[in-house]
Structure formats: structure tokens, C-alpha cells
SETIBA-815497 format. One record per residue (C-alpha): residue number from 1; residue in three letters; x, y, z. Coordinates in steps of 0.02 Angstrom, whole numbers, plus 50000, padded with zeros to 5 digits. Example, Ala and Ser with C-alpha at 12.3 -4.5 7.8 and 13.67 -1.06 7.14 Angstrom:
# SETIBA-815497
+-----+-----+-------+-------+-------+
!   k !   r !     u !     v !     w !
+-----+-----+-------+-------+-------+
!   1 ! ALA ! 50615 ! 49775 ! 50390 !
!   2 ! SER ! 50684 ! 49947 ! 50357 !
+-----+-----+-------+-------+-------+
This chain:
# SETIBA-815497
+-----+-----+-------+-------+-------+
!   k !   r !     u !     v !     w !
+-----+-----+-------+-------+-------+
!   1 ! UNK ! 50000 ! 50000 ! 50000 !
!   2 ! UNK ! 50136 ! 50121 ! 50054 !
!   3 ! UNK ! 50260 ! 50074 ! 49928 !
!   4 ! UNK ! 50237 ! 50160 ! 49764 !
!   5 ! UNK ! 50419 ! 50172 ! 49709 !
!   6 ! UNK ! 50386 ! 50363 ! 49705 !
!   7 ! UNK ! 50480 ! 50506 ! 49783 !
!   8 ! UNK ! 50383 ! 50656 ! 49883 !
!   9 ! UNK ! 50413 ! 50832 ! 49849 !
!  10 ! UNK ! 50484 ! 50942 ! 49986 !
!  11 ! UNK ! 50299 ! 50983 ! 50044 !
!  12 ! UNK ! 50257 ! 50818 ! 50074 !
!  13 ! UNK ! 50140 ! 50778 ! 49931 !
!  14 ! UNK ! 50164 ! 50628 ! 49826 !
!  15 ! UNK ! 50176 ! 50615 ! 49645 !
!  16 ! UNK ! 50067 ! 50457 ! 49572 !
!  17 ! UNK ! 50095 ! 50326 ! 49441 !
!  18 ! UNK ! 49958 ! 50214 ! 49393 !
!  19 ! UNK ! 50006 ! 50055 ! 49331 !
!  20 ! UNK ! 50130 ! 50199 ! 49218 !
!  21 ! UNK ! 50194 ! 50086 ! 49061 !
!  22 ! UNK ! 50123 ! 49911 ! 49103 !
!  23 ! UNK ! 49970 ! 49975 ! 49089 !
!  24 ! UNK ! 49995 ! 50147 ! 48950 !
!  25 ! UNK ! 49927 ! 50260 ! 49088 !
!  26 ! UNK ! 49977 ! 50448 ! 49104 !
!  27 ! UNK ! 50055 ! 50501 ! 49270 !
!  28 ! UNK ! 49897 ! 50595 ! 49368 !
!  29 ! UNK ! 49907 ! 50749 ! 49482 !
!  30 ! UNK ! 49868 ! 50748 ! 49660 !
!  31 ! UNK ! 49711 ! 50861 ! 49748 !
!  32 ! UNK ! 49845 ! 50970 ! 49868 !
!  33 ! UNK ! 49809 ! 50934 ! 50061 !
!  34 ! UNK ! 49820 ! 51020 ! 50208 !
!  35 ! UNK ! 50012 ! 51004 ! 50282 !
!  36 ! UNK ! 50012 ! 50880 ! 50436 !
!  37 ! UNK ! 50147 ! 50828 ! 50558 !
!  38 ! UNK ! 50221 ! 50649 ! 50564 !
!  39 ! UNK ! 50113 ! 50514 ! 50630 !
!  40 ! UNK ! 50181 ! 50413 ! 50779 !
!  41 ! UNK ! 50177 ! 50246 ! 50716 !
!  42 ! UNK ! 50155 ! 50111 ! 50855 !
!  43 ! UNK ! 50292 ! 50008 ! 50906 !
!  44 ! UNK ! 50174 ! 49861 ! 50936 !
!  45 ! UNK ! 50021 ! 49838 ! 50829 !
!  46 ! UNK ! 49855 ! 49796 ! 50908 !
!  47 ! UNK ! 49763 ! 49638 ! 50878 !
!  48 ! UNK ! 49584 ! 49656 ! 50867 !
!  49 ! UNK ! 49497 ! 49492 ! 50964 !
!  50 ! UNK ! 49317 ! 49567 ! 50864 !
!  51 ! UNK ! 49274 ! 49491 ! 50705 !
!  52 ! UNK ! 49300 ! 49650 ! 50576 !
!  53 ! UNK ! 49132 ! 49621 ! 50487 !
!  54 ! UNK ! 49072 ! 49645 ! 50668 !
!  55 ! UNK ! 49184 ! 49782 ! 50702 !
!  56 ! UNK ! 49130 ! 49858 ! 50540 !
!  57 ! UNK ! 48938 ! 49845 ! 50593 !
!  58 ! UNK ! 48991 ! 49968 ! 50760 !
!  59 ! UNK ! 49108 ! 50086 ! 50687 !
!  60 ! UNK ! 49102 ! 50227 ! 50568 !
!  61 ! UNK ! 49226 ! 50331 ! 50506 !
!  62 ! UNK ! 49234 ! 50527 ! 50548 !
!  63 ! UNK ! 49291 ! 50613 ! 50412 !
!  64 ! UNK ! 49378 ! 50796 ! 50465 !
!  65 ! UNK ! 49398 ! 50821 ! 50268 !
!  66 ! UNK ! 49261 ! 50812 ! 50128 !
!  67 ! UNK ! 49369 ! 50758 ! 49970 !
!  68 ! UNK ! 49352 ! 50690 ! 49802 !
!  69 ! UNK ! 49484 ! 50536 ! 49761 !
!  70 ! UNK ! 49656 ! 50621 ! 49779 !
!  71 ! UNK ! 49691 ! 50618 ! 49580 !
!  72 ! UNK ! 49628 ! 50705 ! 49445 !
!  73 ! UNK ! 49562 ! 50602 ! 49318 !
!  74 ! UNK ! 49416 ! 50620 ! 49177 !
!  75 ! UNK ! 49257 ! 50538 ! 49169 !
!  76 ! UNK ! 49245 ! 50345 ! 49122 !
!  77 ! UNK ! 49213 ! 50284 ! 48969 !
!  78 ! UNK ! 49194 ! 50086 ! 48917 !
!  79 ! UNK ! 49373 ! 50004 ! 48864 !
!  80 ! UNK ! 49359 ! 49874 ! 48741 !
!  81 ! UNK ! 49329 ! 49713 ! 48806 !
!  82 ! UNK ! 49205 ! 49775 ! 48946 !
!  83 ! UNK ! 49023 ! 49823 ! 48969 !
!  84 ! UNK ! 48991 ! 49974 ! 49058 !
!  85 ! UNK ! 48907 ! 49935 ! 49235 !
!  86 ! UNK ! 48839 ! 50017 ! 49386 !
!  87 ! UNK ! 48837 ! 49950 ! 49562 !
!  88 ! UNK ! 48752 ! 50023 ! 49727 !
!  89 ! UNK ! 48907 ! 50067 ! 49826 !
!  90 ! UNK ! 48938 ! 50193 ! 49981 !
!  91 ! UNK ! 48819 ! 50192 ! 50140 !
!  92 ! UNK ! 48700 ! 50070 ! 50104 !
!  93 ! UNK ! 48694 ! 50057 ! 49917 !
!  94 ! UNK ! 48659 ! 50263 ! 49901 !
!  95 ! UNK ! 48802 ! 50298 ! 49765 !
!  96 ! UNK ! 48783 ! 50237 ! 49604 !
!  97 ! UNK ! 48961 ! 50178 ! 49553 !
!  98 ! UNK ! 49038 ! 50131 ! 49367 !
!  99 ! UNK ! 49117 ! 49937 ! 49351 !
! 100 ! UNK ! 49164 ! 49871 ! 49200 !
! 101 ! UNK ! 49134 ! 49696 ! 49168 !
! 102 ! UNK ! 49183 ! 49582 ! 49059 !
! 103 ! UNK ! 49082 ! 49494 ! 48902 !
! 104 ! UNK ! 49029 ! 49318 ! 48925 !
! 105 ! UNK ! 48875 ! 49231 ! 48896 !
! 106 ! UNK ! 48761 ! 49171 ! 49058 !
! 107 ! UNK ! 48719 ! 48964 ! 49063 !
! 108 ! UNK ! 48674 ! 48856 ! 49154 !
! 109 ! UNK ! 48855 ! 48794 ! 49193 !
! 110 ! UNK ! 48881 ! 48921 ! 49309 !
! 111 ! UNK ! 49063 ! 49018 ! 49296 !
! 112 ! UNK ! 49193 ! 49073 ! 49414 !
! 113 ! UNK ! 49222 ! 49259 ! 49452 !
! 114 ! UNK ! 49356 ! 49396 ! 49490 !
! 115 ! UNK ! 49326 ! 49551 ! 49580 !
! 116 ! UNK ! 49487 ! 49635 ! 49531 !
! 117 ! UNK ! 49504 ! 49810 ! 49638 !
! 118 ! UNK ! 49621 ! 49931 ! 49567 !
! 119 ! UNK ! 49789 ! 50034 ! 49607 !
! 120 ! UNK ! 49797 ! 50223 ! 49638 !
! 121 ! UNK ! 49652 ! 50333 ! 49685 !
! 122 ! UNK ! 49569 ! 50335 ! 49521 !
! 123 ! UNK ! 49525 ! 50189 ! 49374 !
! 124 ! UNK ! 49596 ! 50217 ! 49188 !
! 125 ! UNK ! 49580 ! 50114 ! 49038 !
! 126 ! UNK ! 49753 ! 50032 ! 49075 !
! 127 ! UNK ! 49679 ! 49946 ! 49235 !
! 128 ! UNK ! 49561 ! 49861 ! 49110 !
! 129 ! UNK ! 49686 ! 49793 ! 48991 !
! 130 ! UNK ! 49757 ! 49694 ! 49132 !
! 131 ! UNK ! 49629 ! 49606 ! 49156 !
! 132 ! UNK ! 49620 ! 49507 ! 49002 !
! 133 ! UNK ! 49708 ! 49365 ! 49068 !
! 134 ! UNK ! 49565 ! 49315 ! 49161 !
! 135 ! UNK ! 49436 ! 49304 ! 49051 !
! 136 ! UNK ! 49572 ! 49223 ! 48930 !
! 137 ! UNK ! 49552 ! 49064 ! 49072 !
! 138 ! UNK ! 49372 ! 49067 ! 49083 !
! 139 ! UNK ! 49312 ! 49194 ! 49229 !
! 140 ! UNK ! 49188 ! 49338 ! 49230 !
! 141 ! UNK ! 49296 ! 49496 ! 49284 !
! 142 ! UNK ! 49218 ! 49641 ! 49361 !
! 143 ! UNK ! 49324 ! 49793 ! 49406 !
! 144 ! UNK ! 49240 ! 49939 ! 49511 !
! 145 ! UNK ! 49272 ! 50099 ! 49534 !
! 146 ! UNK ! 49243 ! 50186 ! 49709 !
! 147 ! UNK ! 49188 ! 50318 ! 49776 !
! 148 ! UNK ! 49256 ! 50508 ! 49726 !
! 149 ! UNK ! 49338 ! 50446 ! 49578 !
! 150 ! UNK ! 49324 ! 50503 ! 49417 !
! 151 ! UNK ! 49213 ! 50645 ! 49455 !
! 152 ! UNK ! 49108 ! 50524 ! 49533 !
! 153 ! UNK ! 48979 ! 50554 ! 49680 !
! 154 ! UNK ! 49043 ! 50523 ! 49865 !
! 155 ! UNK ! 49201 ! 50578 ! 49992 !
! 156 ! UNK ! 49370 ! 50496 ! 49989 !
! 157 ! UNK ! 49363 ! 50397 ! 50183 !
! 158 ! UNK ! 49554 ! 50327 ! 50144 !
! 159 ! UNK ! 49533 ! 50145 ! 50115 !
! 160 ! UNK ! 49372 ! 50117 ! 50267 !
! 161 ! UNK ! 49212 ! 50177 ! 50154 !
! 162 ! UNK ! 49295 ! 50106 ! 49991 !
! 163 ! UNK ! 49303 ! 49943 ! 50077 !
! 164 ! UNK ! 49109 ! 49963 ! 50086 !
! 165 ! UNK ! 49129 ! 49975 ! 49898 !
! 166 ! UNK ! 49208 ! 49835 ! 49870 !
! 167 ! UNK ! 49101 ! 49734 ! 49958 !
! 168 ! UNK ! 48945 ! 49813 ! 49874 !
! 169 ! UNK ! 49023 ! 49769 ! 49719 !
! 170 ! UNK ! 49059 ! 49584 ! 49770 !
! 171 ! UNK ! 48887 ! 49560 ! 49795 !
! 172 ! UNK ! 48849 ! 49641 ! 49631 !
! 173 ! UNK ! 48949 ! 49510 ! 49538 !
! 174 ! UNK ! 48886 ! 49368 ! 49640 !
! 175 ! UNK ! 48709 ! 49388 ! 49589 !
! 176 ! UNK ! 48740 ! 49420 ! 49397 !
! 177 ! UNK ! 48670 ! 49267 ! 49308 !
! 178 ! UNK ! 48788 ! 49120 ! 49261 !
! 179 ! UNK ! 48891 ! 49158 ! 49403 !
! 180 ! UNK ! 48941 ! 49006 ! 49516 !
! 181 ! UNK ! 48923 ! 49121 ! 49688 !
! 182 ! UNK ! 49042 ! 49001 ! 49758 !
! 183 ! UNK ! 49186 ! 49024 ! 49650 !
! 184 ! UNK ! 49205 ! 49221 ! 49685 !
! 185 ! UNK ! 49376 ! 49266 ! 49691 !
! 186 ! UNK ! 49450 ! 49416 ! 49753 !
! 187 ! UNK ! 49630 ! 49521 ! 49687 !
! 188 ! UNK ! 49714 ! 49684 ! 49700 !
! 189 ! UNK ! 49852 ! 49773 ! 49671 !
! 190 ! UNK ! 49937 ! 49919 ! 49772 !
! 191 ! UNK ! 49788 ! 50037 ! 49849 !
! 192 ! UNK ! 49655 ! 49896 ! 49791 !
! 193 ! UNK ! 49778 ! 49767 ! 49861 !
! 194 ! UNK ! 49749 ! 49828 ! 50029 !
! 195 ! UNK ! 49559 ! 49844 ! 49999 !
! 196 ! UNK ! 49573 ! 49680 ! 49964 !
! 197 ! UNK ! 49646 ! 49616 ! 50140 !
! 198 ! UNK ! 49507 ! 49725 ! 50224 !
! 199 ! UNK ! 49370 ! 49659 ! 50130 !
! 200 ! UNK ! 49406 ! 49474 ! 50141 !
! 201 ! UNK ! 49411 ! 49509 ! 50320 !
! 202 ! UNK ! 49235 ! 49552 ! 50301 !
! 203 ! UNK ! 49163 ! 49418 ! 50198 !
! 204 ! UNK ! 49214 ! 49260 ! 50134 !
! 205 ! UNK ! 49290 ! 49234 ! 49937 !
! 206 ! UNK ! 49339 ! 49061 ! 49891 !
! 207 ! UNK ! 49524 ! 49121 ! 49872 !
! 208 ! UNK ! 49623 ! 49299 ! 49874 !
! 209 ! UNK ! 49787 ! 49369 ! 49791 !
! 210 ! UNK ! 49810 ! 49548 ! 49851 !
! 211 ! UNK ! 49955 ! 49604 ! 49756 !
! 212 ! UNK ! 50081 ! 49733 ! 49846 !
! 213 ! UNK ! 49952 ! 49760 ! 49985 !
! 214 ! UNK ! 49986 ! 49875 ! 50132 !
! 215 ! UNK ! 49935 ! 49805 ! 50294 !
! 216 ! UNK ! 49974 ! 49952 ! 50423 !
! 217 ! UNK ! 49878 ! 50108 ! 50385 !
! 218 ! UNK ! 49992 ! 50210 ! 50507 !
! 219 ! UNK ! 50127 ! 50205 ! 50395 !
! 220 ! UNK ! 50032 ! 50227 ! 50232 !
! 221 ! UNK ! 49969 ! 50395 ! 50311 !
! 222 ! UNK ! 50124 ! 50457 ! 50384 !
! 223 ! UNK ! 50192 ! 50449 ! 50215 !
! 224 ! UNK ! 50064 ! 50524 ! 50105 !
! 225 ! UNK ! 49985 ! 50648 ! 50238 !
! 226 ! UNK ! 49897 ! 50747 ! 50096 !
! 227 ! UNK ! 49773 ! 50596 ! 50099 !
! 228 ! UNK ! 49736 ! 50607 ! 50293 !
! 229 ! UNK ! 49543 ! 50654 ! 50276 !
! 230 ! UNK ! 49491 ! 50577 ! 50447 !
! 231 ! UNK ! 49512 ! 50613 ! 50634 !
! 232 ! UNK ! 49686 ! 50551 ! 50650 !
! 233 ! UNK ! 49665 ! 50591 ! 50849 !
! 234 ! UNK ! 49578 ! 50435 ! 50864 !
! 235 ! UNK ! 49683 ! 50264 ! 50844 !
! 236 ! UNK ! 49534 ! 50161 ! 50785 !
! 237 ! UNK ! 49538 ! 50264 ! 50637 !
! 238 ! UNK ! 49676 ! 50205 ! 50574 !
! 239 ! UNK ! 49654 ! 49984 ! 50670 !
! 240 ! UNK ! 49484 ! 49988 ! 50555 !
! 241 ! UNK ! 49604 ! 50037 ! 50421 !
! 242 ! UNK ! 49736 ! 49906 ! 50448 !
! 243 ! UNK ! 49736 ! 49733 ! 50406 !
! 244 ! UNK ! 49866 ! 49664 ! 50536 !
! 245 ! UNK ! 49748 ! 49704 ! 50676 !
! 246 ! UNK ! 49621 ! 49594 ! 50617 !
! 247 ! UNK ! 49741 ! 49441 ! 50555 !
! 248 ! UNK ! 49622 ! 49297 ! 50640 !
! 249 ! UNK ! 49480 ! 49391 ! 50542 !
! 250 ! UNK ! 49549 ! 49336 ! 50368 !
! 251 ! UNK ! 49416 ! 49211 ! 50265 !
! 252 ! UNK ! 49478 ! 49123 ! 50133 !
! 253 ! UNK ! 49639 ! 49058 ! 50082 !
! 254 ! UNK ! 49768 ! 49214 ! 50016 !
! 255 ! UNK ! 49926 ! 49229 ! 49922 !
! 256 ! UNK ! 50015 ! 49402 ! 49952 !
! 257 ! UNK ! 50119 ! 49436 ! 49786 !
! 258 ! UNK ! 50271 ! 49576 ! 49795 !
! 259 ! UNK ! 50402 ! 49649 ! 49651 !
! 260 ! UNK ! 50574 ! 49613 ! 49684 !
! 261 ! UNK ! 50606 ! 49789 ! 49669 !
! 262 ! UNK ! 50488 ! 49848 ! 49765 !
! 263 ! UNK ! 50485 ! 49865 ! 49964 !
! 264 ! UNK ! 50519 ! 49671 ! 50032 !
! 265 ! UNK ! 50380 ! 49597 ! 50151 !
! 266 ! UNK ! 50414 ! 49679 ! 50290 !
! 267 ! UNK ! 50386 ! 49627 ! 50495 !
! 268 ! UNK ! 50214 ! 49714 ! 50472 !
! 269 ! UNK ! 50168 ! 49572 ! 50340 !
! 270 ! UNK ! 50251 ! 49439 ! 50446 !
! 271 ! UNK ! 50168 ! 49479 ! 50579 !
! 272 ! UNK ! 49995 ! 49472 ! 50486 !
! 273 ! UNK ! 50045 ! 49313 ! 50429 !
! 274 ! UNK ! 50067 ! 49223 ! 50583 !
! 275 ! UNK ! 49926 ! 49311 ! 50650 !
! 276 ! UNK ! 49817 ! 49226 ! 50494 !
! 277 ! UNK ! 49903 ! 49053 ! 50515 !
! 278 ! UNK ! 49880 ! 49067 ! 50708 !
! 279 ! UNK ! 49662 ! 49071 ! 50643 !
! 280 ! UNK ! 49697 ! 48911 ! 50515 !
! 281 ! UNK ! 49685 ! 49007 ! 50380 !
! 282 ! UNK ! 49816 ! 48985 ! 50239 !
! 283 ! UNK ! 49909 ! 49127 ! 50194 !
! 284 ! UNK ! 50074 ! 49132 ! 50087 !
! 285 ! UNK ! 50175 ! 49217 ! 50008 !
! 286 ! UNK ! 50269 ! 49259 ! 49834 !
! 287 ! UNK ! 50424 ! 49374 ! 49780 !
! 288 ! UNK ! 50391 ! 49393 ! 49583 !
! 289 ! UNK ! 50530 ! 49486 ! 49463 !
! 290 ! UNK ! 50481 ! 49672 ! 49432 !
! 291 ! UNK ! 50434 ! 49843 ! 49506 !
! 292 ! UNK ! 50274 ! 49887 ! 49615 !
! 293 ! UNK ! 50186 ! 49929 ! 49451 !
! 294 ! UNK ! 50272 ! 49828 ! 49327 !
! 295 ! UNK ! 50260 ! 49662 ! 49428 !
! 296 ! UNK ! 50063 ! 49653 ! 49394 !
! 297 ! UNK ! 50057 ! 49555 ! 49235 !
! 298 ! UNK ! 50152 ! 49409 ! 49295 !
! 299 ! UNK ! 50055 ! 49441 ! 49468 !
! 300 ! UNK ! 49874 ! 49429 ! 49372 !
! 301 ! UNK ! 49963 ! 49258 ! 49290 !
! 302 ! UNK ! 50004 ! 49206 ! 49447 !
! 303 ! UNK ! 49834 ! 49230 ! 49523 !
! 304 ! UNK ! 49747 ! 49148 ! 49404 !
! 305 ! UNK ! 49882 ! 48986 ! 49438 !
! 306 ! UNK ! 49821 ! 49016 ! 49621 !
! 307 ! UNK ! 49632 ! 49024 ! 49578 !
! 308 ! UNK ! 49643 ! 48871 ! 49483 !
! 309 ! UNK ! 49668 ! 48757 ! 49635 !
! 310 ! UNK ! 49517 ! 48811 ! 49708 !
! 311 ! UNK ! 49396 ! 48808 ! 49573 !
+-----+-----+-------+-------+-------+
């Protein structure tokens, strides 16, 4: 999540690359924020004993800062490949949100799915074209956009509302016809890795691959402050927000997938880990050749390898 193989300029904002060359996207500007001081970043992590789909049910976020999606980026149209969608995301399905999903024919042999949740803070044709792989072997793809981007109705929450998104949009694909409800699979990469932690904490998928996920929302904050929209005075803000607090929350069996040039696993992902494989769950992980945003080709190839076992 944190590790974008980007430098900051000397006030602390962050310049963005979506996906930049693997995926032919342009490099997009960032919505200035207000200047904040360093976050203290716990020395020890909390771990949650609540459920987070039950934590989830008692908390809401308080936002200090009403925001759009911290990059610019123009409306969406339909990439080729994909049929423009909407899906009832934000607070109880009140934000109509654009997916694209892929073409396939419904039957009565039902078919597996992909969620697939995107990097950055906004969704570009380029995070389509990665996605042909998967309907190359067989599954219905369906990538969402979330709230604030795009132009799009709603406030950026930082990762907690967007969650809500993802899971709206789950559901979405779930009940489309011709799809087998129990072969819904779940990936990410960057930004929508870490959205993809949190939200099969939530509910169960049959498998996950969240590629160069963040797991510790402190850091992710501390380092690109311009995004802090919530009250960071309160440290549940940022547990709700942070995977590795809820390890023994985790549903389904996950394979975390990093670039070789990129930020190495860390003790923040080791510790998630053995707080997963202290639950049962399986959890692994893989160190594939390439950059945080060039590694995603062979990561979607490696997912669908991963996928395969379980469908």
C-alpha cells in the first residue's frame, strides 16, 4: 500500500503513477492537502479479538475532510473488452458507482468470478487491459470503481468507506446470472491490494491474491499525509484501516504477491501472517521479478495459477 516506488516533493505531497507503462497510463496529479505533522507509528500493533465484519457493523469513520479521490482524472468511458456497469456502493447502496465487466454469455454451467480492485486513487483504461488474462482462462471479471473517483459522487474515507465499495460490488457480481456464487475470487494490486485484505476480512471469497498490499495504515498515512481526511486523533481510525489488527479475521485462503524491486515483506506482513496462520487460515506468500507497478502482469498470471486450485 505504502510502497509506490515514488519520491515526495519537499511539501510532502506525493507524485502518482498508475500502473505507468504496464498499463499505457499517464502520470495523474494529486488534489493538494492540508500540511500535517508525522504520525507516531506504534511500536506494537494491536490485535483486534472482534470479528471486523462485526467491528465494521459498530464503527464509522469521521471524516475531518470532505474530498474527492486524491487524483485528477476524467470521466469513464467503456474500454474494449468490457460492458459498462453500475453497482450500489457507499452507505447502504446510496452511490451509484461505474464497474466494468467483462463479456461472457450466462448458462446454466455456472462460471467462476474475479473482483479485481484497482491501484491508485482513480480507474483508467490501463487497469482494464490487465485484466484480460482472466477472462482468457474462463472467469467473469468485474472491476469497480469507488467512491470520489472520476468525478464520481461520494468523499474519499482513505481505504474504510471504499472497503464498503468493494464489498457492494462483490455482491453485485455474485448475483449476475451464470455466476457460480461460490467460486468468487478476490485480487488487487497496490491501493486495491489493501482493499482487498480488508474486505476478505469482512466476507468470505473462495480464494484471494492481494498484490503489493499494505497492511498498516499508520505508515501509509504518515507517508502520504495529503490523503489524511479523517480524525487522525483517534487510533481506531487508522486499526479499522489496517489489516494486521484483524489477522484471525481473514476468510479464505490468500497469496500476498510483491516485486522484487519493490519494498520486501516487511515485519508488518510477517506479523499478519502468523497472526492469519495462528486462525487456520492459509496465507502465503510470493516474491515475483519486477517493480510495484510493473510486477502486475506476471502477478494477474500468477493469480489465476492460484485460483485454479480452488475452482
Amino acid at each position: 500500500m505504502e510502497d509506490k516506488n515514488i519520491s515526495c516533493s519537499p511539501n510532502g505531497l506525493s507524485r502518482r503513477t498508475l500502473l505507468a507503462g504496464a498499463a499505457g497510463l499517464s502520470v495523474a496529479a494529486v488534489l493538494p492537502g492540508a500540511a500535517r505533522a508525522s504520525l507516531t507509528i506504534p511500536e506494537s500493533l494491536p490485535l483486534e479479538t472482534q470479528d471486523y465484519a462485526e467491528a465494521r457493523t459498530h464503527f464509522r469513520t469521521r471524516l475531518l475532510r470532505r474530498i474527492s479521490a486524491p487524483e485528477l482524472s476524467g470521466p469513464l468511458g467503456t474500454p474494449p473488452g468490457a460492458t459498462r456497469v453500475t453497482y450500489p456502493g457507499g452507505p447502504h447502496g446510496s452511490i451509484e458507482l461505474v464497474a466494468w465487466l467483462s463479456h461472457y454469455e450466462p448458462s446454466k454451467k455456472l462460471k467462476p468470478a474475479v473482483l479485481f480492485l484497482h491501484g491508485g486513487n482513480a480507474t483508467g483504461d490501463g487497469h482494464w487491459a490487465l485484466m484480460k488474462p482472466y477472462w482468457d482462462a474462463g472467469y467473469v471479471v468485474l472491476l469497480p470503481s469507488f467512491r470520489g473517483e472520476n468525478g464520481q459522487k461520494g468523499d474519499y474515507s482513505g481505504f474504510y468507506d471504499e472497503t464498503a465499495d468493494a464489498l457492494a460490488a462483490a455482491s453485485y457480481l455474485e448475483n449476475l446470472p451464470g455466476i457460480d456464487k461460490d467460486r468468487l475470487f478476490l485480487a488487487g494490486h497496490s491501493n486495491g491490494g489493501t482493499l482487498s485484505l480488508l474486505a476478505s476480512m469482512a466476507r468470505k471469497f473462495r480464494a484471494a491474491v492481494p498484490m503489493s498490499a499494505g497492511v498498516n495504515s499508520w505508515r501509509y498515512f504518515n507517508r502520504y499525509s495529503d490523503e489524511l481526511c479523517f480524525d487522525d486523533a483517534n487510533p481506531k481510525e487508522f486499526i479499522m484501516r489496517s489489516s494486521v489488527c484483524f489477522g484471525p479475521s481473514l476468510k479464505c485462503p490468500t497469496l500476498l504477491l510483491r516485486g522484487s524491486e519493490e519494498r520486501p515483506f516487511d515485519a508488518d506482513h510477517k506479523l499478519l501472517m502468523n497472526r492469519v496462520l495462528s486462525a487456520g487460515i492459509m496465507i502465503d506468500n510470493m516474491v515475483l521479478p519486477g517493480t510495484h507497478n510493473g510486477v502486475v502482469p506476471a502477478a494477474v498470471a500468477q493469480s489465476i495459477h492460484f485460483f485454479d486450485h480452488f475452482s
